[in-house]
C-alpha positions in Angstrom: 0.0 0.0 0.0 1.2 3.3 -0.5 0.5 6.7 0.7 0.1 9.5 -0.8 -0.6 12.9 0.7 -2.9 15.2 -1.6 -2.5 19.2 -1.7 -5.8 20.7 -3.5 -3.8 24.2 -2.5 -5.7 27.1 -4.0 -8.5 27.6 -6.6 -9.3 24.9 -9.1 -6.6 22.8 -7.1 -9.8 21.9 -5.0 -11.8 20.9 -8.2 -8.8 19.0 -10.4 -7.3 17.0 -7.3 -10.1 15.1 -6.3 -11.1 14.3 -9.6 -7.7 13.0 -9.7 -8.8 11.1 -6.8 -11.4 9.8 -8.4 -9.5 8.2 -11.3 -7.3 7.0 -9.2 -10.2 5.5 -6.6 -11.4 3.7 -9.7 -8.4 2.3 -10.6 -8.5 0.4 -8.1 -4.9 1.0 -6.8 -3.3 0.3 -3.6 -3.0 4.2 -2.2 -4.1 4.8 0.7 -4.7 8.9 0.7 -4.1 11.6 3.5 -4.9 15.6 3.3 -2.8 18.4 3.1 -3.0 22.1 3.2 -0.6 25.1 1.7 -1.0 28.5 -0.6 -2.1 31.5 -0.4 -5.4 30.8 1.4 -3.2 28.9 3.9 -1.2 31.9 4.2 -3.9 34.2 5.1 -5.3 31.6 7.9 -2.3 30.6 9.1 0.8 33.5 8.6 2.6 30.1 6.1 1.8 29.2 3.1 3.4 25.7 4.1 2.8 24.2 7.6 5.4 22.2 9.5 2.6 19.9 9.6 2.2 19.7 5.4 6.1 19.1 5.3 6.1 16.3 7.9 2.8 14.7 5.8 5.0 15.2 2.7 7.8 13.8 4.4 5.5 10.9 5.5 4.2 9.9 2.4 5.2 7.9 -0.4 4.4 11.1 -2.7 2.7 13.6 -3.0 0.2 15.0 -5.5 -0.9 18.6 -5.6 -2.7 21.1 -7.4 -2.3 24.7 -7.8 -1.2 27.4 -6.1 -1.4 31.0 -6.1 1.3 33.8 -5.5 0.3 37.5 -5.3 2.6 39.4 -8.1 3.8 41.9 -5.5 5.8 41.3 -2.5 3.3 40.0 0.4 5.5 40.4 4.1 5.9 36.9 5.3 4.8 35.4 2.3 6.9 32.5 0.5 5.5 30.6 -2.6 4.1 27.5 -1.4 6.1 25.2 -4.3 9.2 26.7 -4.7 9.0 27.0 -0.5 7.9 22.9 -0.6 11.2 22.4 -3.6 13.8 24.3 -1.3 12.9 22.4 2.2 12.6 19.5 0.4 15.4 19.3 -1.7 13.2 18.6 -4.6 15.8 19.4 -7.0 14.2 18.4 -10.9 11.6 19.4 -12.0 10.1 16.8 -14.8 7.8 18.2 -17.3 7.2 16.4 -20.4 5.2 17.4 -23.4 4.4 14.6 -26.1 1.3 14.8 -29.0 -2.2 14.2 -27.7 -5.5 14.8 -30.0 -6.4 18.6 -29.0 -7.1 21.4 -31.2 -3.4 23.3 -31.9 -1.0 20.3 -31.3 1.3 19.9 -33.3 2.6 16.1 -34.6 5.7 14.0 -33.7 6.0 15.5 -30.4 7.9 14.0 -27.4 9.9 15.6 -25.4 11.0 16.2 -21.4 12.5 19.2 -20.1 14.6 18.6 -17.0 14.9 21.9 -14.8 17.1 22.4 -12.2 14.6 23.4 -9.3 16.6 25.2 -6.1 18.6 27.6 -7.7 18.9 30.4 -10.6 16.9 33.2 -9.7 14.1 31.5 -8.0 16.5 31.3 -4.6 14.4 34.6 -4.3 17.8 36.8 -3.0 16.4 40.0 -3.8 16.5 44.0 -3.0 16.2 47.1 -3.5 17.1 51.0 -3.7 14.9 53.5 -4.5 14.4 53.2 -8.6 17.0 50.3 -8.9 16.0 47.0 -8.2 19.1 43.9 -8.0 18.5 40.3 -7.9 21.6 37.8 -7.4 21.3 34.3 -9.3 22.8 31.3 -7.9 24.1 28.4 -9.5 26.9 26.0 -8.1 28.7 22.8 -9.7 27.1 20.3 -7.4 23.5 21.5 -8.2 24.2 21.5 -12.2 26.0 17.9 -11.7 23.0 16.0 -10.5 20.6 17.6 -12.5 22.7 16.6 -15.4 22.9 13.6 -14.3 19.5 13.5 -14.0 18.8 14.2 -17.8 21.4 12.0 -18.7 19.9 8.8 -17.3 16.1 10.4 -18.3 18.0 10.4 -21.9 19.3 7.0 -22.0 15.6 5.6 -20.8 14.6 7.4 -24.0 16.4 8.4 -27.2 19.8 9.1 -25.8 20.2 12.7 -26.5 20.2 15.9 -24.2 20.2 19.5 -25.0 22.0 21.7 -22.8 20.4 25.3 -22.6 22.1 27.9 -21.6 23.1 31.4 -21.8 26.7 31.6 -21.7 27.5 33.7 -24.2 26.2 36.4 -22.4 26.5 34.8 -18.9 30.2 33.3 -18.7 30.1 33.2 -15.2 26.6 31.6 -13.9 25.4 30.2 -17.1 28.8 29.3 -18.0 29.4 27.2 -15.4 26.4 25.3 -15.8 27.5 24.5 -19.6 30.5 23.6 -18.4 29.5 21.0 -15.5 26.5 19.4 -17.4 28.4 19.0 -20.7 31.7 17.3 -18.5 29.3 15.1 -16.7 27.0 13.9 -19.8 30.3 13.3 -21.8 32.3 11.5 -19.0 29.9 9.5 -17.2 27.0 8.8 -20.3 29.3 8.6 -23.3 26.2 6.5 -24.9 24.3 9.9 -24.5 25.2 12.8 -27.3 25.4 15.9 -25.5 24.4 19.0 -27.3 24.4 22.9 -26.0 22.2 25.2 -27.3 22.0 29.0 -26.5 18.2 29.4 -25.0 17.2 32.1 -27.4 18.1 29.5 -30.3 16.5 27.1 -28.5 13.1 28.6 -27.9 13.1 29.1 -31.9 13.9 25.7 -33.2 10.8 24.5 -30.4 8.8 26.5 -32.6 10.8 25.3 -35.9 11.8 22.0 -35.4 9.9 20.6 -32.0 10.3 17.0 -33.2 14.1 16.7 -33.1 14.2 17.6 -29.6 14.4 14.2 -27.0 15.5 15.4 -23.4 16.4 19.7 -22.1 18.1 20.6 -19.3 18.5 23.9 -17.8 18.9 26.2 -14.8 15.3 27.0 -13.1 13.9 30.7 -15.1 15.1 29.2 -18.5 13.4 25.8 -18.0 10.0 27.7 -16.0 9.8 29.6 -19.5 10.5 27.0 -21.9 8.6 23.9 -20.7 5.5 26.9 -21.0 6.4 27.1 -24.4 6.8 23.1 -25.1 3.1 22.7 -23.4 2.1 25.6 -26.0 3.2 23.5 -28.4 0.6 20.5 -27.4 -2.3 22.0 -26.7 -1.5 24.2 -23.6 -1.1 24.3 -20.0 -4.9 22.4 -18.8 -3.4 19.1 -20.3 0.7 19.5 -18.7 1.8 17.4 -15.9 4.6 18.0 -13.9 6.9 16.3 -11.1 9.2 17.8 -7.7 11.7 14.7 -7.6 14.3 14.7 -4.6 16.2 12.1 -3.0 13.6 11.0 -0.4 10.4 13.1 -1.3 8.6 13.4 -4.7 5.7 16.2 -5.3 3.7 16.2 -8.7 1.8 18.8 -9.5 0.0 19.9 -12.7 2.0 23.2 -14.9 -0.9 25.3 -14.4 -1.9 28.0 -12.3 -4.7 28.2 -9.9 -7.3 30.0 -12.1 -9.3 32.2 -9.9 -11.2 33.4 -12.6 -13.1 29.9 -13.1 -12.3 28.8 -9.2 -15.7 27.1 -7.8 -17.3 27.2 -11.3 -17.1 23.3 -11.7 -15.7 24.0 -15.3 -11.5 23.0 -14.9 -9.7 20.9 -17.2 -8.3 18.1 -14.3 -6.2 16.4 -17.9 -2.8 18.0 -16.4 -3.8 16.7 -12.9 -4.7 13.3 -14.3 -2.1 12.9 -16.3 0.5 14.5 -13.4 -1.2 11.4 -11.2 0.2 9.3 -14.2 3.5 10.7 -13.6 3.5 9.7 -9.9 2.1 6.3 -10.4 5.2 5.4 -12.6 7.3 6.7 -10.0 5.9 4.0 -7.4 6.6 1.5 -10.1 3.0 1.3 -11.0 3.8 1.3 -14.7 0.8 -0.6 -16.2 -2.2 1.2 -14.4 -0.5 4.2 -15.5 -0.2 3.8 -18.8 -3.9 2.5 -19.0 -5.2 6.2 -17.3 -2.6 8.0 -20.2 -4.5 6.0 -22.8 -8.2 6.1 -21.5 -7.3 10.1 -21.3 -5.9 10.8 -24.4 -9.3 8.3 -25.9 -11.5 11.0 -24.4 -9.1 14.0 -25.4 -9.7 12.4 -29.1 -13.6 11.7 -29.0 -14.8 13.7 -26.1 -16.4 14.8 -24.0 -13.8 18.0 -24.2 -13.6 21.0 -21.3 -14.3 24.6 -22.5 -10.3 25.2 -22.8 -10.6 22.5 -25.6 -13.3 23.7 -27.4 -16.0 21.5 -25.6 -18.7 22.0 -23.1 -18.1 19.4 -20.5 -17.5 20.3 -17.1 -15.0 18.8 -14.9 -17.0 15.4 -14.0 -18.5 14.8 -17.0 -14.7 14.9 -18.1 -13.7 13.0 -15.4 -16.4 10.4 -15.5 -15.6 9.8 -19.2 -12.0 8.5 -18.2 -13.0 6.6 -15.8 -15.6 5.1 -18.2 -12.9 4.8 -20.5 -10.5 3.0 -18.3 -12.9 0.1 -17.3 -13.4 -0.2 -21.3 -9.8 -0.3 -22.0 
């Protein structure tokens, strides 16, 4: 049995998670599931967007699945983003977000790619000020961070098509984005000499995603260049209500779906839960649940091809009609 702590966080996070659930519940798996809170709504209640208690649940569990949360675009006193809070604490250094063809309106063919972002550093360590009119952020990167996420890709990319693309700004960034370059391209060469290693300025590399999607296998990057892109791959699929995500660490694992909370359609019944669906795919194969997995991926992408398709998708279904139809789908399988 394993246990898995759920995180509905803010907005449609309450809607897409337990239809999640549900799938899951049908499935007929052996997770046992526990609650969680954190977000902005936790924050207001509570002074922390994260709990001690949510980090000890996380901690506790065999992974964890959550939905979305929201962060307020100005600074908030006290206030740390729940996920990049949840990464940091927890070491939850890659961030796993693939993008491969479904049968939505706007995807394009012959997609299937995985970016691999390094999670804990970059910009996102949050190291911040200001003086009057001039405003100074510090990016971190260090060798040992950029190793293991290159080792990370590496071994993604020799599970898959053996090939990695480096992405970087080095050009322009000798320093920090050089030494990135130079510690992913080492350790892909010297420790995976079955997997080509390939760098690829990000600017360039946000073009030929555009160009030439299809010859891309496995990305690795620092943390803002790989929160950008991996936007840009799920543009390329049919957009953020169908991308999955997943929080990997050493001990602890947190999957969450790419999109935001949506406050605008919060409570309205009317989510896409695909990203969440397909992000409880994600965590399934990570417990080794491989076949069950695979079956929910296929029994999605059936109803993503015939309907019953959410509002995003140019349908009218609601959220449990959606969910229902999977489920239906599944048993059919």
């Amino acid at each position: 049995m394993h246990n898995i702590c759920l995180i509905p966080g803010d907005g449609i996070g309450h809607e897409v998670v337990p239809a999640a659930r549900r799938v899951l519940e049908a499935a007929e798996l052996p997770l046992r599931f526990v609650h969680a809170e954190a977000g902005w709504s936790t924050f207001e209640r509570l002074g922390t967007s994260v709990p001690d208690a949510t980090i000890k649940a996380i901690q506790a569990a065999d992974a964890t699945l959550a939905g979305a949360f929201t962060a307020p675009s100005v600074k908030v006193a006290g206030f740390q983003g729940a996920i990049r809070y949840m990464r940091r604490t927890l070491d939850l250094y890659a961030n796993l977000r693939p993008a491969k063809t479904r049968p939505v309106p706007g995807c394009l063919p012959g997609i299937d790619m995985l970016m691999v972002r390094e999670n804990t550093e970059g910009l996102y360590v949050e190291f911040e000020r200001r003086y009057n009119d001039i405003a100074i952020a510090d990016v971190k990167i260090s060798r040992s961070a950029s190793e293991r996420i290159a080792r990370v890709a590496a071994q993604l990319a020799r599970e898959r098509r053996g090939q990695v693309h480096v992405v970087h700004k080095a050009n322009v960034l000798p320093i920090t984005s050089g030494l990135f370059l130079e510690t992913a391209m080492d350790v892909i060469r010297r420790e995976y000499p079955d997997v080509k290693a390939i760098d690829i300025i990000v600017d360039a590399c946000a073009m030929k995603l555009v160009r030439e999607s299809s010859s891309f296998d496995v990305l690795v990057t620092t943390n803002l260049f790989g929160d950008i892109l991996s936007d840009l791959m799920a543009g390329l699929v049919g957009g953020l209500g169908i991308a999955p995500s997943a929080n990997l660490g050493d001990r602890e694992a947190v999957f969450e779906p790419v999109h935001g909370s949506a406050p605008d359609i919060a409570g309205q019944g009317i989510a896409n839960p695909t990203a969440t669906i397909l992000t409880a795919c994600l965590m399934l194969e990570h417990l080794k649940l491989r076949e069950p997995a695979q079956r929910i991926e296929a029994a999605v992408d059936r109803v993503l091809e015939h309907g019953p398709r959410t509002r995003d998708l140019g349908g009218d279904a609601d959220t449990e009609t959606f969910t229902d139809a999977v489920i239906e789908t599944y048993h059919a399988l």
